[in-house]
C-alpha positions as CSV (number, residue, x, y, z in Angstrom):
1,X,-14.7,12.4,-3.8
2,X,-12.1,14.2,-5.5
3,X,-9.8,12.3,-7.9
4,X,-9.2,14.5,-11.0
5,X,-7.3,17.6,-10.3
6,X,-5.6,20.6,-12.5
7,X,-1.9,21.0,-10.6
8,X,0.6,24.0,-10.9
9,X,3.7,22.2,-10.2
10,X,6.5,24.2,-8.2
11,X,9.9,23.9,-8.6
12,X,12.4,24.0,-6.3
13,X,13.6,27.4,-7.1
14,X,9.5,28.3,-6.4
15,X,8.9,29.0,-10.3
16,X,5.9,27.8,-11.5
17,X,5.1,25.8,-14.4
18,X,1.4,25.8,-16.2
19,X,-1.4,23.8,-14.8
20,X,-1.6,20.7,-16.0
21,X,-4.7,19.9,-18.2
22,X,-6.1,17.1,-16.3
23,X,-4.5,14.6,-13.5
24,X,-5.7,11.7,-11.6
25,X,-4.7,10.7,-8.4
26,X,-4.0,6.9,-9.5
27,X,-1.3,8.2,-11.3
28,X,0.3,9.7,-7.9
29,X,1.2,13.1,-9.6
30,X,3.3,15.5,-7.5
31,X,1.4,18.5,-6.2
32,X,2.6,21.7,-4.4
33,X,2.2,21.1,-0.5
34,X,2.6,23.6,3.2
35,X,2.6,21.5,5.9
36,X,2.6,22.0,9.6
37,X,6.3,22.2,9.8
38,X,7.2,24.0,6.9
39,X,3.6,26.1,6.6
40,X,5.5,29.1,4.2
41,X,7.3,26.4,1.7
42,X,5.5,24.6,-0.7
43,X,7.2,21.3,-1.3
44,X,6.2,19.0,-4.2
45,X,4.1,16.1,-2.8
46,X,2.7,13.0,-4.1
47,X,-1.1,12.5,-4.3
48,X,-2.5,9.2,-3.0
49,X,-1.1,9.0,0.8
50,X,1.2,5.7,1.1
51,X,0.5,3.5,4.0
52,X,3.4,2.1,6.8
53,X,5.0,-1.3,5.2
54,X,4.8,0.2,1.9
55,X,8.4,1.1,0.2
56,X,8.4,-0.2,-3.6
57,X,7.0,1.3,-6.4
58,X,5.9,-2.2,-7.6
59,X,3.2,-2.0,-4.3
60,X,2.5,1.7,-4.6
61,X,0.9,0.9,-8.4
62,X,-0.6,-1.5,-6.1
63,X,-2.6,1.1,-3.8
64,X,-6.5,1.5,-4.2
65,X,-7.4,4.8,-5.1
66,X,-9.2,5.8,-2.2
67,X,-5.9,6.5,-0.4
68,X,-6.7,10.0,-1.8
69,X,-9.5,11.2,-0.6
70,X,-10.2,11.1,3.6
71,X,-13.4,12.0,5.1
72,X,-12.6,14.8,7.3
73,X,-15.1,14.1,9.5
74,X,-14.2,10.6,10.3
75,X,-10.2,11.3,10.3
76,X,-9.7,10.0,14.1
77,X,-11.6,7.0,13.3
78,X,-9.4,6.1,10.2
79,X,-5.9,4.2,12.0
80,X,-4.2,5.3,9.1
81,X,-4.8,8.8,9.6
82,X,-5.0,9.1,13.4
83,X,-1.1,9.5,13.4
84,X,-1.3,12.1,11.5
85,X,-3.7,14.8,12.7
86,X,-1.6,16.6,15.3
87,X,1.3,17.2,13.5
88,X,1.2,16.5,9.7
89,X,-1.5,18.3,8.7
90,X,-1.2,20.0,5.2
91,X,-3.0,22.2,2.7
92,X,-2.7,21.0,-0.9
93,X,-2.6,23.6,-4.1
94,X,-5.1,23.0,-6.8
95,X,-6.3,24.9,-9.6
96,X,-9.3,23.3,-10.1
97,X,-11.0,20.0,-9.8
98,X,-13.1,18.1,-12.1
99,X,-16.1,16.0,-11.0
100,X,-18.9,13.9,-13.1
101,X,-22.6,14.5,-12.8
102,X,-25.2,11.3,-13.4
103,X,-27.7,12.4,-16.2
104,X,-29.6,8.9,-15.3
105,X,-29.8,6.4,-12.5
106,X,-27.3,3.8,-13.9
107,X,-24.8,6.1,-14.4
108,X,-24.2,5.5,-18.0
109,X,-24.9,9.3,-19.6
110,X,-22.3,11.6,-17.9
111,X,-21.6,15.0,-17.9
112,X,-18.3,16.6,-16.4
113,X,-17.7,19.6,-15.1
114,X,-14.2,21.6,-14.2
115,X,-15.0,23.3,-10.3
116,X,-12.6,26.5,-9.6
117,X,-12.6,29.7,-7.6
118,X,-13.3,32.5,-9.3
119,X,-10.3,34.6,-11.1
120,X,-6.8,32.7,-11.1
121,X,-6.8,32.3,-7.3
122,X,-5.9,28.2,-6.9
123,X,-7.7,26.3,-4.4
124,X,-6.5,25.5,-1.1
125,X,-7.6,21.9,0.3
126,X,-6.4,20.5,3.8
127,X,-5.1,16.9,3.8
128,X,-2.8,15.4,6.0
129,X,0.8,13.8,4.7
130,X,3.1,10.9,5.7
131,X,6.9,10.9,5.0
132,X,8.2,7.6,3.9
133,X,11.0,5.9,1.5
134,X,10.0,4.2,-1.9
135,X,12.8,2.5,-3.3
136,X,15.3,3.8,-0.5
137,X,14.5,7.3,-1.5
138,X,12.3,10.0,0.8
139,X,8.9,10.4,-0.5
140,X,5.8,12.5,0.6
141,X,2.7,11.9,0.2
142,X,-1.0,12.8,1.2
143,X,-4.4,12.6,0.6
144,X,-7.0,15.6,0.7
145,X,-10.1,15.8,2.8
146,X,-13.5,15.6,1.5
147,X,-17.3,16.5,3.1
148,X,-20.9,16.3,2.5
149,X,-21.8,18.3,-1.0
150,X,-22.9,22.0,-0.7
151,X,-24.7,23.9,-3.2
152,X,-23.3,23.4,-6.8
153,X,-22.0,20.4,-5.3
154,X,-25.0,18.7,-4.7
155,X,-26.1,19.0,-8.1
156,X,-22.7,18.1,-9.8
157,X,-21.8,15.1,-7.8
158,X,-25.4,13.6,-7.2
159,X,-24.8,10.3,-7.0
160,X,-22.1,10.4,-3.6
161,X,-22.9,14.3,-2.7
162,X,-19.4,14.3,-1.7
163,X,-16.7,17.3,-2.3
164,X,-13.1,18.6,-1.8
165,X,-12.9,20.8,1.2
166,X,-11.3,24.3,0.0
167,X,-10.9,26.7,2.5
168,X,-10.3,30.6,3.0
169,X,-6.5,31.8,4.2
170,X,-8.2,31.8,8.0
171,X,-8.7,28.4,8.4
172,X,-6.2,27.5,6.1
173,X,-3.8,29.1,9.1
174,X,-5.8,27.5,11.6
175,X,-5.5,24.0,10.2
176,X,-1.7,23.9,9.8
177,X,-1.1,25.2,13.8
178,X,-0.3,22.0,15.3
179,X,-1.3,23.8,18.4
180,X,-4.8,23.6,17.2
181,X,-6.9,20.5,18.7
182,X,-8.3,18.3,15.5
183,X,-12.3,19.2,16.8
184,X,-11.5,23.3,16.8
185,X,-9.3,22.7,13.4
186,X,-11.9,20.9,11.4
187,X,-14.3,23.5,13.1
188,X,-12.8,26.1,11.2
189,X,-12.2,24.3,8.2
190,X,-15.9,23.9,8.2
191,X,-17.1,27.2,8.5
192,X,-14.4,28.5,6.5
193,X,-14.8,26.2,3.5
194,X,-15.4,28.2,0.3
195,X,-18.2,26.3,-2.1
196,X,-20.3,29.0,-2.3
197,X,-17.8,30.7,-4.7
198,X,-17.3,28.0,-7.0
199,X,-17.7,28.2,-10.7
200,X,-18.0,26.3,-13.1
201,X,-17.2,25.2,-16.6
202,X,-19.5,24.4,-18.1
203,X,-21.4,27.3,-16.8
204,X,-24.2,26.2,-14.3
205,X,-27.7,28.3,-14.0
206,X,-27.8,29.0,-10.1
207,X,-31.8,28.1,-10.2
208,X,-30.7,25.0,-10.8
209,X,-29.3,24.0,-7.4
210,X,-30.7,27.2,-5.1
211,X,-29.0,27.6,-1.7
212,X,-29.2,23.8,-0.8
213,X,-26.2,24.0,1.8
C-alpha cells in the first residue's frame, strides 16, 4: 500500500516548487501527472481516483482511502478501473514514499521509514486517471498501482508485503502507449520495476532482508 508520499508540485509554467515534507492521500493532494494523451506534460492531478456519480466535494471527503492504491495485477477485475486501462493510463511523480514497519504482531511498536531512489532522481509510479467535474469544475484524479513486496520491501512493510510500483524510463514509455495491450504493459512494468535501488532513511543493513525478490 502506498498512502504517504513526498510531492514536487509543478506549476503551470513547469517551475517546480520543493517537495513537500510529508502527504497523505486522504487529503487528495495534487501531484504532477503524464498521461497517455499528454505523455510529455505533466499536469497537476489529484491523488485518490474519484469514482462515476461522484461531483461534490462534501462526497469526495467521503471516499475511503483505498481509492489510491490499485493492485496492478487485478486492474481488469476491478469495474472501476477496467475503463481505464486502454487509454488513461498514467505515471505519477513522487520523491519518495514513506511506509511503516511492525516491530511486533499487534502492530502497536512502529517504525517508519522514507523509500527513494538513489540521488535526487524522483520516482516514477504507473496509475491510471479519470477526468471528472467536482463542484462544476474539471478535476483529475488517479490512484497508483501497487504489487507484491520485493527485497527491502518485504522487510519494511511486513505485515501486507505490498509496495508502490516504480518503474525505469522503458517501461514507463511502454505503459503510457495506448497501443500497448494491458498483459504486455503490466509485463514490462514488472520487469522494469526499480526496488532493487531503493534506499532508505533510516539507513537499512542489506543482511537484513538478502535478495528475497
Amino acid at each position: 500500500m502506498c498512502y504517504n508520499a513526498g510531492i514536487e508540485l509543478i506549476n503551470p509554467l513547469g517551475a517546480a516548487f520543493p517537495p513537500a515534507p510529508f502527504v497523505n492521500a486522504a487529503a487528495r493532494p495534487v501531484a504532477p501527472v503524464l498521461t497517455c494523451a499528454e505523455p510529455e506534460q505533466f499536469r497537476p492531478m489529484r491523488w485518490l481516483l474519484v469514482p462515476p456519480g461522484i461531483t461534490r466535494t462534501e462526497d469526495v471527503k467521503g471516499l475511503k482511502i483505498w481509492l489510491a492504491n490499485a493492485r496492478i495485477e487485478e486492474l481488469e477485475q476491478k469495474p472501476l478501473y477496467r475503463p481505464l486501462l486502454k487509454d488513461h493510463r498514467c505515471l505519477v511523480r513522487f520523491s519518495w514514499f514513506f511506509e511503516w514497519r511492525w516491530e511486533n504482531p499487534r502492530g502497536s511498536t512502529k517504525t517508519r521509514y522514507r523509500v527513494l531512489l538513489p540521488g535526487p532522481e524522483p520516482m516514477l509510479l504507473p496509475g491510471v486517471y479519470r477526468e471528472t467535474e467536482i463542484d462544476d469544475r474539471p478535476c483529475g484524479t488517479f490512484t497508483v498501482c501497487t504489487m507484491e513486496a520485493r527485497g527491502v520491501m518485504r522487510y519494511i512493510h511486513n505485515h501486507a508485503l505490498r509496495q508502490p510500483v516504480v518503474v525505469d524510463e522503458k517501461a514507463a514509455a511502454v505503459w503510457l502507449d495506448r497501443t500497448v495491450p494491458l498483459d504486455e504493459a503490466r509485463r514490462a512494468v514488472i520487469d522494469g520495476e526499480r526496488s532493487a535501488e531503493f534506499t532508505t532513511d533510516p539507513p537499512l543493513q542489506r543482511d537484513l532482508f538478502g535478495d528475497v525478490t
